[in-house]
N, C-alpha and C positions, 0 to 999 in steps of 0.2 A: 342661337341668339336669345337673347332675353325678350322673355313677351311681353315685360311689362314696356320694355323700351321701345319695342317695335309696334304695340299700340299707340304708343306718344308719336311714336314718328308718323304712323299712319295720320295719325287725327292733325300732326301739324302739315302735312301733307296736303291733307282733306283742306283746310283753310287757306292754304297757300294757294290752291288752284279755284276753290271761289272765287276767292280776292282776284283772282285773274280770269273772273268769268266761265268758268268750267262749269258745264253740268252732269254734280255727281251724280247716277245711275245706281252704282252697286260698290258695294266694299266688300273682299274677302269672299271673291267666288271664288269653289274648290269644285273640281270633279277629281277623278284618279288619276292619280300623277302630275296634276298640276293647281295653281292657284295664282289667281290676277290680286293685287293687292285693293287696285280700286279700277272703276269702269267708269268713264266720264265721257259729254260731248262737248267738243272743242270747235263751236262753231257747225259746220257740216262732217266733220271727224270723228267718229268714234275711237276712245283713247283708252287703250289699258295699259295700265300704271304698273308698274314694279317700285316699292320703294323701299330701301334699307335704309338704316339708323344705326351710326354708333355714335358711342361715348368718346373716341380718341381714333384717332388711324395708326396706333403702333401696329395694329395686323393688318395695315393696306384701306384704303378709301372702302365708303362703300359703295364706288360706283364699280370697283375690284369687284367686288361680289359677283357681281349680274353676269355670267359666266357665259360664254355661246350656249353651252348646255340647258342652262338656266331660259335663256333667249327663246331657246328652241320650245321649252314645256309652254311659255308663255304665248307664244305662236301658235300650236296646237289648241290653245286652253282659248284663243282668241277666237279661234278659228270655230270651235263647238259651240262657243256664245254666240256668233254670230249666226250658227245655222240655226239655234232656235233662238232665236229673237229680232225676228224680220221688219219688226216696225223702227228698224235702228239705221244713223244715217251707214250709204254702203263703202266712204274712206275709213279706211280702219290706219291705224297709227300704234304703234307700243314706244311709249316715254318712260325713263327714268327719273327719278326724284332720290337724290341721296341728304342725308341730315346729318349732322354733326351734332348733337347736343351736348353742350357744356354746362353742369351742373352746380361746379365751383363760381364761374363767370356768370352763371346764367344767362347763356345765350345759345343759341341754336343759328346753325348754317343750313341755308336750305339752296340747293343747286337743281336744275331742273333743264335734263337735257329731253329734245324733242326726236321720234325718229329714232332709236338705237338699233333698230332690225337692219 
């Protein structure tokens, strides 16, 4: 993927879920073999975010992406955030956030399912 794309998506991401009262925590944790796009609390939920960005869906949405596989590193990677950072609340939640940006129209699609685990 393009990273300049996938930071834009992240950051309209990041806005998208202010505006809907989220509080962001972290963006772009990595350990090995995995990475959470963004870490937010959603009320009493702790929420980690997957979120893809394309330009067009002639290769498939990018909620296509988010693969069980994929699923699974996120789950693992959720799971190690949470053992070290106990001051966090204890519902854990992993959501999708898929963008569309249109560049010709300038506009951007933002879809934002809850729950994908």
């Amino acid at each position: 993927m393009n990273n300049q794309l996938g930071k834009i998506g992240e950051d309209l991401a990041t806005n998208y879920l202010k505006k809907k009262k989220y509080k962001i925590i972290e963006k772009n944790f990595r350990i090995q073999n995995g990475e959470i796009d963004i870490i937010a609390i959603d009320k009493k939920t702790l929420v980690f975010i997957e979120v893809k960005t394309r330009s067009s869906t002639i290769f498939g949405t990018p909620f296509e992406a988010i693969t069980p596989r994929k699923i699974n590193f996120i789950t693992r990677t959720a799971e190690y955030y949470k053992s070290t950072h106990n001051d966090l609340p204890e519902l854990l939640r992993i959501d999708a956030i898929a963008i569309i940006i249109n560049p010709q129209e300038n506009t951007n699609i933002i879809e934002h399912i809850e729950n994908i685990n």
